[in-house]
C-alpha positions as CSV (number, residue, x, y, z in Angstrom):
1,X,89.6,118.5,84.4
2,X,91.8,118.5,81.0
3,X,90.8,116.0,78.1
4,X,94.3,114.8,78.9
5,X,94.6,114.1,82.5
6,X,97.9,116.3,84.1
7,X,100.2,113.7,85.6
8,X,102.9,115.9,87.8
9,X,106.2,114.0,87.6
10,X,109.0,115.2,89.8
11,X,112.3,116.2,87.7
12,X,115.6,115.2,88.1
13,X,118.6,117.1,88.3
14,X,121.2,116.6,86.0
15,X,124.9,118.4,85.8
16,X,124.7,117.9,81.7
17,X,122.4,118.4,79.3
18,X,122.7,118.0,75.2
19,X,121.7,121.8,73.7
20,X,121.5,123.2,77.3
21,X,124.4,125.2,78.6
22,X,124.0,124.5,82.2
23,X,123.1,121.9,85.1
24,X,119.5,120.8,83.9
25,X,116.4,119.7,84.9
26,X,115.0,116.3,82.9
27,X,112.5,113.8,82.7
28,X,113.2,110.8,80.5
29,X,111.9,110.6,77.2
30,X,110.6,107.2,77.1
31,X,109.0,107.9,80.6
32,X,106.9,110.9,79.2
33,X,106.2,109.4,75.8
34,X,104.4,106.3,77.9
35,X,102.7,108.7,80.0
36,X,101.4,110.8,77.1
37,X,100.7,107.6,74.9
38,X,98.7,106.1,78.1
39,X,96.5,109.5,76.9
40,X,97.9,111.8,79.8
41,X,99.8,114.8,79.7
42,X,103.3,114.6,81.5
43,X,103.9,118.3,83.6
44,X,107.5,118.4,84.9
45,X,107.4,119.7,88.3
46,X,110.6,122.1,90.1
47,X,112.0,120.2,92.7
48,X,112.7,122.5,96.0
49,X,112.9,121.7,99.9
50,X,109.5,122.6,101.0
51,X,109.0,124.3,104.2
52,X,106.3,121.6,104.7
53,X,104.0,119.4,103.2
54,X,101.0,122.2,102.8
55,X,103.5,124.2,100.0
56,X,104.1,120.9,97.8
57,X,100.1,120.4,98.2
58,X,99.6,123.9,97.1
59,X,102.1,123.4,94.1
60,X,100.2,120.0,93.0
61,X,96.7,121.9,92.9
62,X,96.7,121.3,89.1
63,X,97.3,117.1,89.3
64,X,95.3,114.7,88.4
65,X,97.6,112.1,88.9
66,X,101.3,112.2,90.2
67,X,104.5,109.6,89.3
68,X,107.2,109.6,91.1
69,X,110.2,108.8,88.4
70,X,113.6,106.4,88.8
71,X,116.7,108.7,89.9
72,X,120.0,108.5,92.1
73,X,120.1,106.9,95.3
74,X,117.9,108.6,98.6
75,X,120.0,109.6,101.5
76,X,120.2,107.0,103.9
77,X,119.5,109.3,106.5
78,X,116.1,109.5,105.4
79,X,114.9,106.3,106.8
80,X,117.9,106.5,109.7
81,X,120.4,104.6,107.9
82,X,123.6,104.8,107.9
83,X,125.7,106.0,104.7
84,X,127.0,103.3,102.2
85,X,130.0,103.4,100.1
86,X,128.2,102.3,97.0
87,X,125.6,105.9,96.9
88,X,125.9,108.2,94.2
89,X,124.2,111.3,92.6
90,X,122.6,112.0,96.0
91,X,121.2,115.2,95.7
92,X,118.7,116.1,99.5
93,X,116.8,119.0,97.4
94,X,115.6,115.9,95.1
95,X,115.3,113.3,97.8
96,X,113.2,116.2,100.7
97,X,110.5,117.1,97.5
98,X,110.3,113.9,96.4
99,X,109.6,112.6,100.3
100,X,107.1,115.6,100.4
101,X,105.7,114.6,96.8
102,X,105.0,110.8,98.1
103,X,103.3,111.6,101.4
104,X,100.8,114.6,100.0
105,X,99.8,112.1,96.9
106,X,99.5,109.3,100.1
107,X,97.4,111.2,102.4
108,X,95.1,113.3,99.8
109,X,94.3,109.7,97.8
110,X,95.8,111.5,94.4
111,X,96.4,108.8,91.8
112,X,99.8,107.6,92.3
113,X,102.7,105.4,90.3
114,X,106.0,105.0,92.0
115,X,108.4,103.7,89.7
116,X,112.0,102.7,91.0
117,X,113.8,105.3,93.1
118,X,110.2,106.3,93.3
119,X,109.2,103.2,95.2
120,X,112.1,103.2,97.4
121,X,110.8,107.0,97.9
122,X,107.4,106.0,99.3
123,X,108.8,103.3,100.9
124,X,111.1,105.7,103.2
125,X,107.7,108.1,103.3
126,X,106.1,105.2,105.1
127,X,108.3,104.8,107.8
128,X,110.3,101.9,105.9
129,X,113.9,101.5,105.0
130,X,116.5,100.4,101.9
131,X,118.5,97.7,101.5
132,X,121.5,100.2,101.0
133,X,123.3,97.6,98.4
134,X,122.4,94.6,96.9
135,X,124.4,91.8,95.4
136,X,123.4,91.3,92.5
137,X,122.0,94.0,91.0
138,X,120.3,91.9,87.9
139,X,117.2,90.4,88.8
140,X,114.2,89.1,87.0
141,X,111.0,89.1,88.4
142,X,107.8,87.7,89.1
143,X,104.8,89.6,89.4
144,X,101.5,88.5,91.0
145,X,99.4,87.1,87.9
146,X,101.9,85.6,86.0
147,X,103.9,88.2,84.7
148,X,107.8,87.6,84.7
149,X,109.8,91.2,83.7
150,X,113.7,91.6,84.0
151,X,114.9,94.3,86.7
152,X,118.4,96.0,87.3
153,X,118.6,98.4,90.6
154,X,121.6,98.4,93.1
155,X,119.0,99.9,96.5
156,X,116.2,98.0,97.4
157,X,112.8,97.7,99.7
158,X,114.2,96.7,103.3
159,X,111.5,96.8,105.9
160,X,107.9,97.8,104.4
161,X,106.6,100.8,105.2
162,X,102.9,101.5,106.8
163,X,100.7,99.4,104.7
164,X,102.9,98.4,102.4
165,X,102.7,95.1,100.8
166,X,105.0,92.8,98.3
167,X,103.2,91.8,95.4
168,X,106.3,90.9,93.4
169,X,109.8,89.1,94.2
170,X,113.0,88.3,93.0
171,X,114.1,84.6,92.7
172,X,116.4,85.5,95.3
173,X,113.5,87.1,97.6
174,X,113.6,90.7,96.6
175,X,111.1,92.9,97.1
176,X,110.5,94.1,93.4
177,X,106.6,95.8,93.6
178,X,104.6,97.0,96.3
179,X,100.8,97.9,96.7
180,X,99.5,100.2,99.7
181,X,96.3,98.8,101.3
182,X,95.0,102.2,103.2
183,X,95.3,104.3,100.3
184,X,91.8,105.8,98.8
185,X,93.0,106.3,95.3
186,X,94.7,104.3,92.5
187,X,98.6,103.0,93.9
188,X,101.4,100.9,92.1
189,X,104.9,101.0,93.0
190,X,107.3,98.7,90.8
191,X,111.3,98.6,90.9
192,X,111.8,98.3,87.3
193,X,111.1,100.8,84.5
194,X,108.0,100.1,82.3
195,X,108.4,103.1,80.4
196,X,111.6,101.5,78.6
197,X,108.8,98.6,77.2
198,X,105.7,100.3,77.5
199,X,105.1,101.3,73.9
200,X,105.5,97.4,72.6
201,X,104.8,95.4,75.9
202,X,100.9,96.0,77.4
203,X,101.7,94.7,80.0
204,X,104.1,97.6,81.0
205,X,101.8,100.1,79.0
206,X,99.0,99.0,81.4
207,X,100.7,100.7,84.4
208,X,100.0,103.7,83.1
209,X,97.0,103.8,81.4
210,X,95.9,102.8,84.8
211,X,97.2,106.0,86.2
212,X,95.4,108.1,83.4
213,X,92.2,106.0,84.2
214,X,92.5,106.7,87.6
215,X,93.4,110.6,86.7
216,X,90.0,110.5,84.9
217,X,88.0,109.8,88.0
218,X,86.1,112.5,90.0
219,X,88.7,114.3,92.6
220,X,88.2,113.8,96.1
221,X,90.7,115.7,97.4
């Protein structure tokens, strides 16, 4: 295993980048800096449709941890929804490697953080569904423990999926972070982004130096 734990993080397509001439693929700054500051080392991983599960295992030989990044909105189709006016930068490459990403992590017991699109991702892995719009898309939050964090997302957690359990609300009953009882490694799924606090707030910072602690632990897949 590295000094540095490798954390495989999903990237995200984007149609612009600055000082690249062509449709890109990105992970946010802020999100690798926490992740590499938590004393990990963020890989980038190529997003494709997988033929199955077994390829995107094969791909993540090298993780010792996985986090699944925020992003555009997940096909409603995904969790047999039906379409709503408000999606946007739906992209079904992203949202079929990503699904894939979530349920190889799930079912190996690979240390796992899920962080906004990425918890709606696992949720939708799990046999759950979205709350295709909410109405107010400013929320603050309070966590189990005491913590209180502000969180702005337009999807949300709709029915929980296979073991799935809220450990954080809105005021207004949101769904805001989600643990997974039957999973054998380290699991935390949140719906706001602690990277954007992480390198002044410990609390936020503590997500993922709990995914590099967990990365550190003997494999047992």
């Amino acid at each position: 295993m590295s000094a540095r734990p490798l954390i495989a993080i999903p990237a995200r397509l984007s149609e612009r980048a600055s000082a690249l001439r062509f449709r890109a693929e990105v992970n946010a700054y802020k999100l690798m800096e926490a992740v590499f500051e938590a004393g990990g080392e963020p890989m980038s991983v190529h997003p494709t449709r997988p033929v199955g599960d077994d390829e995107v295992r094969d791909r993540l030989h090298f993780a010792d941890g996985v986090l699944l990044p925020g992003g555009g909105d997940l096909a409603a189709r995904w969790a047999g929804q039906d379409t709503h006016a408000s999606e946007y930068d739906v992209d079904e490459v992203q949202d079929a490697f990503d699904l894939a990403v979530a349920r190889v992590a799930i079912e190996d017991g690979r240390p796992l953080l899920a962080i906004c699109r990425g918890l709606q991702v696992v949720n939708v892995a799990r046999g759950g569904d979205l709350i295709q719009d909410l109405p107010t898309p400013h929320r603050r939050v309070h966590v189990v423990g005491g913590l209180t964090v502000s969180c702005h997302h337009h999807q949300g957690i709709g029915r929980l999926g296979k073991g799935l359990r809220a450990i954080a609300h809105a005021d207004d009953g949101t769904i805001e972070a989600l643990t997974l009882d039957d999973h054998e490694g380290w699991f935390r799924g949140v719906q706001w982004h602690p990277e954007d606090t992480a390198g002044a707030d410990p609390d936020q910072a503590a997500l993922f130096e709990g995914l590099i602690r967990a990365g550190r632990s003997p494999r047992s897949w």
